[in-house]
Every structure is written in C-alpha cells, then in structure tokens.
TIZAPA-566630 format. One line per 4 residues: number of its first residue (from 1); their letters; for each residue x, y, z of N, C-alpha, C. Coordinates in Angstrom, 3 decimals. Layout:
REM residues N
NUM	A	X Y Z X Y Z X Y Z | ...;
This chain:
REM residues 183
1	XXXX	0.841 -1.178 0.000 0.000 0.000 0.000 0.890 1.247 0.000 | 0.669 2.508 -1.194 1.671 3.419 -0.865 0.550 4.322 0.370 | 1.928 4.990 0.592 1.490 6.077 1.655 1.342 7.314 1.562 | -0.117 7.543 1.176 -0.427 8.744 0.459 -1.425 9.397 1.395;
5	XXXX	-1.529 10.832 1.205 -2.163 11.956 1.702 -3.494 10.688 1.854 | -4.008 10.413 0.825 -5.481 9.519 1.228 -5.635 8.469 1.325 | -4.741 7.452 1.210 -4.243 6.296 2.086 -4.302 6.920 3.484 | -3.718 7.665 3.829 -3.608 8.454 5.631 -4.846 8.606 5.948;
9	XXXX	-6.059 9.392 5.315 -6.831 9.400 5.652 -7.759 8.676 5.758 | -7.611 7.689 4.521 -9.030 6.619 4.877 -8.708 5.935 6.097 | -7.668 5.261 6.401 -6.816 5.024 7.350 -7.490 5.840 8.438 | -7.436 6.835 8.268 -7.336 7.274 10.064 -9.211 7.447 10.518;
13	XXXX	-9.231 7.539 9.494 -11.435 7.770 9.094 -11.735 6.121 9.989 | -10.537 5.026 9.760 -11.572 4.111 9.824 -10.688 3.680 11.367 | -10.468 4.298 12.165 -9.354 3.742 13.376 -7.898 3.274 13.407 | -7.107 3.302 12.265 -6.140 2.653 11.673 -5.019 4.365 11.757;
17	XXXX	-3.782 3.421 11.669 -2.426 4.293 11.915 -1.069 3.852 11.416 | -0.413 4.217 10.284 0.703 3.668 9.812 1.889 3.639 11.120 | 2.634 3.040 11.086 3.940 2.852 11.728 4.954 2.417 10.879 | 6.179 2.749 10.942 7.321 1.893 10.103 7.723 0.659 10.890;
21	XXXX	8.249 -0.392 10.485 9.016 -1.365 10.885 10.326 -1.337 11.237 | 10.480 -2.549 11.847 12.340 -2.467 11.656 12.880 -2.560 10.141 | 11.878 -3.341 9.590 12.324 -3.634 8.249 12.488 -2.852 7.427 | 11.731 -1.215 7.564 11.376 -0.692 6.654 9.849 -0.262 6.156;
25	XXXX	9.151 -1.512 6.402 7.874 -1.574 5.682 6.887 -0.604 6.564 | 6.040 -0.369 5.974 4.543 0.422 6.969 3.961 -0.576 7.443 | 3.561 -0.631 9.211 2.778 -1.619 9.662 1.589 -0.581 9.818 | 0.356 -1.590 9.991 -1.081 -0.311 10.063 -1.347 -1.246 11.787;
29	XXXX	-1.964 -0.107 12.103 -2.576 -0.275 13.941 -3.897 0.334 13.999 | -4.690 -1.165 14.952 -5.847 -0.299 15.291 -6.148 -1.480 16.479 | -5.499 -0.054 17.727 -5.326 -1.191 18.857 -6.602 -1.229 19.532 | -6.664 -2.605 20.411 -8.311 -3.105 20.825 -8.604 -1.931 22.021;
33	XXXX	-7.312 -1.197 22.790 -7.557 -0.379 23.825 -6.869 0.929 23.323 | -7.927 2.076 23.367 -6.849 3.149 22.758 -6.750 4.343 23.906 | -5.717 5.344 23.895 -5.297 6.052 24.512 -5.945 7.442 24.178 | -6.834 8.472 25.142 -7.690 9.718 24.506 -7.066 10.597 25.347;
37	XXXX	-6.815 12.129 24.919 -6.990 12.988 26.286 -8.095 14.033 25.727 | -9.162 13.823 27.085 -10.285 14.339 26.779 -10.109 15.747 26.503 | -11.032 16.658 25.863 -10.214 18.245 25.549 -10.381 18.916 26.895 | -11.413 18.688 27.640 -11.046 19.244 28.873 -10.348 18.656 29.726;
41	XXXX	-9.542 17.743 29.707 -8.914 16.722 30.576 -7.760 16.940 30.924 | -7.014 17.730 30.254 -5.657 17.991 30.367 -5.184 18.504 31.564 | -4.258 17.846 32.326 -3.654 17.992 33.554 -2.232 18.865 33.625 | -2.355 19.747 33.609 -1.305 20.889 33.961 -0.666 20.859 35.171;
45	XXXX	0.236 20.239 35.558 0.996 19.828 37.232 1.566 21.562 36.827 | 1.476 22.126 38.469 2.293 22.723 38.730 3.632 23.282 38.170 | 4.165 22.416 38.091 5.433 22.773 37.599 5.689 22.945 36.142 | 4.486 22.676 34.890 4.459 22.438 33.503 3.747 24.002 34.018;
49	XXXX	2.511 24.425 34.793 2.230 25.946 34.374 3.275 26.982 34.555 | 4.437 26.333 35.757 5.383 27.451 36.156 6.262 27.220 34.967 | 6.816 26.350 34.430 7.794 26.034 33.035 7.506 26.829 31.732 | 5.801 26.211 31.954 5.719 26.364 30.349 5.510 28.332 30.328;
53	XXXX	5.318 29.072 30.916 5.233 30.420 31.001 7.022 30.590 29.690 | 8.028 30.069 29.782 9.045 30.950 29.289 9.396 30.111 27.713 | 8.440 29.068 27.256 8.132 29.206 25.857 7.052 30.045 25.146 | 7.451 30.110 23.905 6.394 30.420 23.023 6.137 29.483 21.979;
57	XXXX	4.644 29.279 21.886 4.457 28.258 21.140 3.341 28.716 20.269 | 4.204 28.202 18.960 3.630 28.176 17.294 3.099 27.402 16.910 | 2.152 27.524 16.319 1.175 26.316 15.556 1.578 26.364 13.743 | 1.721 25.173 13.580 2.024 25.176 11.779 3.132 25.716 11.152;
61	XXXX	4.169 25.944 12.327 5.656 26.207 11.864 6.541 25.611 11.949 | 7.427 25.264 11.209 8.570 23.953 11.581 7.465 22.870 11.098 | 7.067 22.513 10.858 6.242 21.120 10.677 7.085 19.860 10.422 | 8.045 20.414 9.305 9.097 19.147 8.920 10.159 19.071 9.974;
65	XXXX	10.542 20.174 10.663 11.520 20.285 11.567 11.254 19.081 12.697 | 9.826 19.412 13.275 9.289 18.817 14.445 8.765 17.633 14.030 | 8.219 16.945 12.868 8.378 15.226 12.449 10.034 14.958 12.692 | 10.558 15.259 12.001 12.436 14.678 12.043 12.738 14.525 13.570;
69	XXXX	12.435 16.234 14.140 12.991 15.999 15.322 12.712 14.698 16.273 | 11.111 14.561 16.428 10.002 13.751 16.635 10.950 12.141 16.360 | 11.225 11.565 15.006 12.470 10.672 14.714 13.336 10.481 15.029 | 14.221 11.727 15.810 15.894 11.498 15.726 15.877 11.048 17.424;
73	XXXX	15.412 9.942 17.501 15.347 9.409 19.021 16.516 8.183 19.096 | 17.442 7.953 20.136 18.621 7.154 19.907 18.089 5.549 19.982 | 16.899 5.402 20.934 16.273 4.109 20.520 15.758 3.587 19.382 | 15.637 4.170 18.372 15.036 4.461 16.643 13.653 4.554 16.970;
77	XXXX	12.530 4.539 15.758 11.819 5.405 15.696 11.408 4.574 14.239 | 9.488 4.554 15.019 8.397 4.606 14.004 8.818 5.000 13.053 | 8.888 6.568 12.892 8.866 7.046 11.879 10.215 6.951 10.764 | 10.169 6.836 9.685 10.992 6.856 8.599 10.675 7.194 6.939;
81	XXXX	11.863 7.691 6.245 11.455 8.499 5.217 10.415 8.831 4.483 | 9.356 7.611 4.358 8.063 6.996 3.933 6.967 8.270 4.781 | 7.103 8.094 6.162 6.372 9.026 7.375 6.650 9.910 6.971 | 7.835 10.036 6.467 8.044 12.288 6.830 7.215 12.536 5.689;
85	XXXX	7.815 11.997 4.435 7.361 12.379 2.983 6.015 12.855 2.950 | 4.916 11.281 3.780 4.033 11.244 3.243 2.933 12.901 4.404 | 3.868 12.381 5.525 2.997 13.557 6.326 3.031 15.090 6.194 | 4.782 15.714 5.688 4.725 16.648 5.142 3.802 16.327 3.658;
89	XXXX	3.263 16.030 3.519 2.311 16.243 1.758 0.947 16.338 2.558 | 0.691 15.345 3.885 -0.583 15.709 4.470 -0.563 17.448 4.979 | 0.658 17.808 5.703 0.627 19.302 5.843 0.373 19.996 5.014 | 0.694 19.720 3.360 0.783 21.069 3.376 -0.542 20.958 2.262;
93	XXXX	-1.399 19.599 2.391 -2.687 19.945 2.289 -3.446 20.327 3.103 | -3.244 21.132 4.530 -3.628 21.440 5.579 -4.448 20.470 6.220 | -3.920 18.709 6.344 -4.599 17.946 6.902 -3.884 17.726 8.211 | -2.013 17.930 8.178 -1.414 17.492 9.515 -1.333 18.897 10.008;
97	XXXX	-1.012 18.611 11.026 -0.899 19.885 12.058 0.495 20.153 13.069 | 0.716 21.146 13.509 1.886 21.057 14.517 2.162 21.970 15.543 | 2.843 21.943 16.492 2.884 22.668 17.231 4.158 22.594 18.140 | 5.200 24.038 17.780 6.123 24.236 18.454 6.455 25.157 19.564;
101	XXXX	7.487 24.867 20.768 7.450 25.266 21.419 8.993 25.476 21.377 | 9.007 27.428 21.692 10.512 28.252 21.436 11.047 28.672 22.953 | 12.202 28.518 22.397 12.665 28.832 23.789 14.104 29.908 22.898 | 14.000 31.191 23.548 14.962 31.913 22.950 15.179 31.878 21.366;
105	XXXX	13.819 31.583 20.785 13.962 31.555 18.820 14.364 30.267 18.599 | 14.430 29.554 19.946 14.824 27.994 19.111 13.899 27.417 19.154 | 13.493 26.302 18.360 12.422 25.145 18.524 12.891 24.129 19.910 | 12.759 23.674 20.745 13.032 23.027 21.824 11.778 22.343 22.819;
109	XXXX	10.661 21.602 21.712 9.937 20.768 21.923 9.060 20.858 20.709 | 8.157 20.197 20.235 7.093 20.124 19.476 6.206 18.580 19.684 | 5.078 18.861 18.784 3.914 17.908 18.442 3.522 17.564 16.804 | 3.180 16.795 16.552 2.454 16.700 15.094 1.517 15.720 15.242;
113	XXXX	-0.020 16.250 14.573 -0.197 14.912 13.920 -1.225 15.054 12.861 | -2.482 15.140 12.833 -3.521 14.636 11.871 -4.681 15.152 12.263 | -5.462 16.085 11.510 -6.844 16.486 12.017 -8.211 16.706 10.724 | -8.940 15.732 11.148 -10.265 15.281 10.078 -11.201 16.166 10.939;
117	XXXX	-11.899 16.872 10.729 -12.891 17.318 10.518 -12.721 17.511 12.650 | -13.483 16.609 13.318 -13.221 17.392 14.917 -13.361 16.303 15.256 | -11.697 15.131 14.924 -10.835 14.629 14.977 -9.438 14.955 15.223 | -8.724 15.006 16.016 -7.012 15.155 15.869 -6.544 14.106 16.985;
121	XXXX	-5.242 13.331 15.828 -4.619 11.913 15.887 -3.501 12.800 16.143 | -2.992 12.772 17.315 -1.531 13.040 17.772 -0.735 11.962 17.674 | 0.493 12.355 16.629 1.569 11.391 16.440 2.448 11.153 17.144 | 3.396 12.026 17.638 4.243 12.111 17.777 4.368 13.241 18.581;
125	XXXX	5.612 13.285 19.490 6.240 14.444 20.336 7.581 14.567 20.773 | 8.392 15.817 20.983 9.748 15.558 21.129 10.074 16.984 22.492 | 11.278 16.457 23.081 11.767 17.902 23.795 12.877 17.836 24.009 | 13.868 19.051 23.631 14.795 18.912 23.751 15.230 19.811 25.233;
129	XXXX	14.372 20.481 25.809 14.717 21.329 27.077 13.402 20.801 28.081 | 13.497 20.771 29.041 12.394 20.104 29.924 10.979 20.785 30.185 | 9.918 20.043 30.060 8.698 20.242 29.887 8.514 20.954 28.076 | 9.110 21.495 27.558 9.007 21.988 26.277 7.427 21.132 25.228;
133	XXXX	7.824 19.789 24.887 7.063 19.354 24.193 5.618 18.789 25.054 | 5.148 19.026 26.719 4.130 18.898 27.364 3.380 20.394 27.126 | 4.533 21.126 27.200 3.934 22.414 26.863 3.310 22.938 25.778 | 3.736 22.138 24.191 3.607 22.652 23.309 2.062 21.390 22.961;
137	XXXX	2.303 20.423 23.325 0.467 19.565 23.424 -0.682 19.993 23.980 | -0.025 20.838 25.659 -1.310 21.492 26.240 -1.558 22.624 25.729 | -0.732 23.752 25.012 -1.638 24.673 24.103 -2.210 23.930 22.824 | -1.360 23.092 22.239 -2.401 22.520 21.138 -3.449 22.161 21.420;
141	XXXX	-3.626 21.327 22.538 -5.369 20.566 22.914 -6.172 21.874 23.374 | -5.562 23.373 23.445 -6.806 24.309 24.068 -7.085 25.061 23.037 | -5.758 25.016 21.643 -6.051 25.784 20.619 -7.571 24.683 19.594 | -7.254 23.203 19.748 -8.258 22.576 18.856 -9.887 22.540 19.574;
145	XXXX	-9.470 22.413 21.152 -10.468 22.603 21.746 -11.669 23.817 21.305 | -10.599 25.118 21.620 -11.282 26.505 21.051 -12.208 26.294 19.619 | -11.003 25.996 18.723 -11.710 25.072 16.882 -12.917 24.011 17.144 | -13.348 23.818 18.204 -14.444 22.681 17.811 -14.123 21.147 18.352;
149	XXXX	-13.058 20.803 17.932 -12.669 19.467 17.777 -12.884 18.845 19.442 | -13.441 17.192 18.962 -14.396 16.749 19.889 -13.032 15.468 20.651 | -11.998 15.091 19.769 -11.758 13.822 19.928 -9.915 13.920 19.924 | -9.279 13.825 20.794 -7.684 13.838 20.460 -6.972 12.736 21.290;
153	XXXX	-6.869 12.054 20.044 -6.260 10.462 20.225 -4.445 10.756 20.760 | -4.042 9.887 21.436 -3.101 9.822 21.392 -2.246 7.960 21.362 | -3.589 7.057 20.776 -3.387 6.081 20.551 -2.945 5.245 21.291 | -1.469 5.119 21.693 -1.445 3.908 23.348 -0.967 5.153 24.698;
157	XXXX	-1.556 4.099 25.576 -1.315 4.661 26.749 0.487 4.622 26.984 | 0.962 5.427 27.826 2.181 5.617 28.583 2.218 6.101 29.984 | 2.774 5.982 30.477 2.791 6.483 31.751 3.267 7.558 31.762 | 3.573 8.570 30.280 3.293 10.234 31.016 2.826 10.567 30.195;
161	XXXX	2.057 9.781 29.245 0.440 10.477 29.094 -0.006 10.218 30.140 | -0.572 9.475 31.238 -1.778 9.338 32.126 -1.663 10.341 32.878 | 0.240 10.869 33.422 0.282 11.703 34.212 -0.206 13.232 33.383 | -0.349 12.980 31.911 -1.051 14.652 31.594 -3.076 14.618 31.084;
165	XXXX	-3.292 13.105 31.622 -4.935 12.949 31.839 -5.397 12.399 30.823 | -4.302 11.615 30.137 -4.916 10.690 28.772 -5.740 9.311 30.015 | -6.667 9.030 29.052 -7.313 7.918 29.673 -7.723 6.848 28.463 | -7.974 5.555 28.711 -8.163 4.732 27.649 -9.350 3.930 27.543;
169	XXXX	-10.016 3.780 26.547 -11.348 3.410 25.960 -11.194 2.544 25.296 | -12.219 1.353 25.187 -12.104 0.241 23.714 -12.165 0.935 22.727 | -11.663 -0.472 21.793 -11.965 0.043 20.765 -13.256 0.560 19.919 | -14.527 -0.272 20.640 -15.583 0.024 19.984 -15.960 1.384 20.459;
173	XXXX	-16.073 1.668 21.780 -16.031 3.491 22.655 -15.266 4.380 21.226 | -13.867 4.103 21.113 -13.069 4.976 20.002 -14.098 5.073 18.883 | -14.288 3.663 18.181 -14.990 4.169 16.859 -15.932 4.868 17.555 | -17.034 5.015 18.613 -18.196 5.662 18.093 -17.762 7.244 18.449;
177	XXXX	-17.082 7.418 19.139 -16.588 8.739 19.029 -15.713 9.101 17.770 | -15.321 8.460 17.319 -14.448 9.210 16.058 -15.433 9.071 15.134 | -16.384 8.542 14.812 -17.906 8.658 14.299 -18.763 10.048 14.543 | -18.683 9.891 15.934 -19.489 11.173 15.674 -18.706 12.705 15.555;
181	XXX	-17.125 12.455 15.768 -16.023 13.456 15.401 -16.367 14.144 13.742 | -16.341 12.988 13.447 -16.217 13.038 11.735 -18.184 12.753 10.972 | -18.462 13.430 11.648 -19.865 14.186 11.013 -20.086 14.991 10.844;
C-alpha cells in the first residue's frame, strides 16, 4: 500500500495508523484499547504551568523540523522516510498539524499529527529542554479545543500520558466517538 495523503486518511477515518518497521515496511494499527486525552482533561501539574510560562508556542511552523525531530530518538523510531514524505504532503494539504514550542527563537519541543474534521490523531512528540514538548500539546489541545474538535487520540497509553490525563477506551467506545467526530 503506498502512503499517500489519502491512504492516511481513509486510514485514520476508519481507526487505523501507519507505523514503520524495523524492516522498513509500513505496519497499520488499530489497537483493541486506545489512549484519549479528553479536551477538557488535560492535567497541567504545577510545575508544567510554572515552566511552560518561558516558551512560546507556534502552531504550523517547523512542521518538517518537528516530524524529524520527533524521529531522531537514539532508541530508533516509528517514523521513517516513507512518514516524513508522506505527512509533510498531508501538511501542506492542511490535513497534519503542529505545534512548536521556542525557547529563545529555538524550537526546543514540538507535536504533530492529523486532524479530520473534529478529529485530531496526535503522532508524535519531542523535547529537547524540559517540559518543552508537554507544553507545546497542552496549548495545542486548548487551541483545537477553542476550533471545535471533539476527539484527540493519542493512541497507546504511557505512563506520562496518564500523568497529563490521557485515559483509555475500547476500541468500539473509540470508533463511536471518532464517528461522531467526523460528522
């Protein structure tokens, strides 16, 4: 299957999510328990409201910067050439989205991922200075919130998503909310 702007989307319309392999190849996911943070759910500890005060954070800038960065992890990484290609082509049909967080004009955290209609599939996240990329998700979830959007996946659980109020639902809970997202 290539990996195209609408390959991505039917894909993500129907619960499904590319990943790369070790091999190379695109694996697709559509796990039986998925990971949400509700739009009002987001847990701001203390110390992310006192932090995040000395970024500034951009929406839809760097986009390719913050996928790569998002990649250049020393354990390797989902993502590969196939991902960037195909998601910068979803950007800059204004389907992916992003969100960076500056520290002194530098990029030093970000987010990306995917937004259908009042749907957004968070991919990915990176930080290179502490709290940076928590910071740059909790203005994204209040900027999509503000836009409408009903549903922001963050696909599996982790233990610091839960600590920022992701919670997890079956899979059948997911579809009917990303159902009624995408009406």
């Amino acid at each position: 299957m290539i990996l195209d702007p609408d390959t991505l989307e039917w894909a993500y319309r129907h619960g499904a999510f590319p990943m790369a392999m070790e091999d190379g190849e695109i694996g697709w996911f559509q796990p039986v328990v998925r990971a949400v943070i509700p739009l009002n759910g987001f847990h701001a500890s203390r110390s992310l409201k006192r932090t995040s005060k000395q970024f500034q954070i951009a929406f839809d800038t760097d986009f390719e910067t913050i996928i790569r960065r998002c990649a250049d992890r020393p354990e390797g990484s989902w993502i590969n050439e196939e991902i960037v290609r195909a998601y910068c082509e979803m950007f800059r049909l204004s389907k992916a989205h992003s969100a960076g967080a500056y520290w002194r004009k530098e990029l030093v955290g970000g987010v990306y991922g995917v937004r259908i209609e009042r749907a957004f599939m968070a991919e990915s996240m990176f930080h290179s200075k502490t709290d940076a990329g928590k910071a740059a998700l909790w203005k994204l979830i209040e900027h999509l919130r503000d836009q409408g959007v009903e549903l922001f996946d963050v696909q599996y659980m982790t233990p610091h998503l839960k600590t920022l109020g992701a919670i997890t639902i079956t899979h059948e809970e997911y579809m009917n909310r990303l159902r009624r997202a995408l009406r």
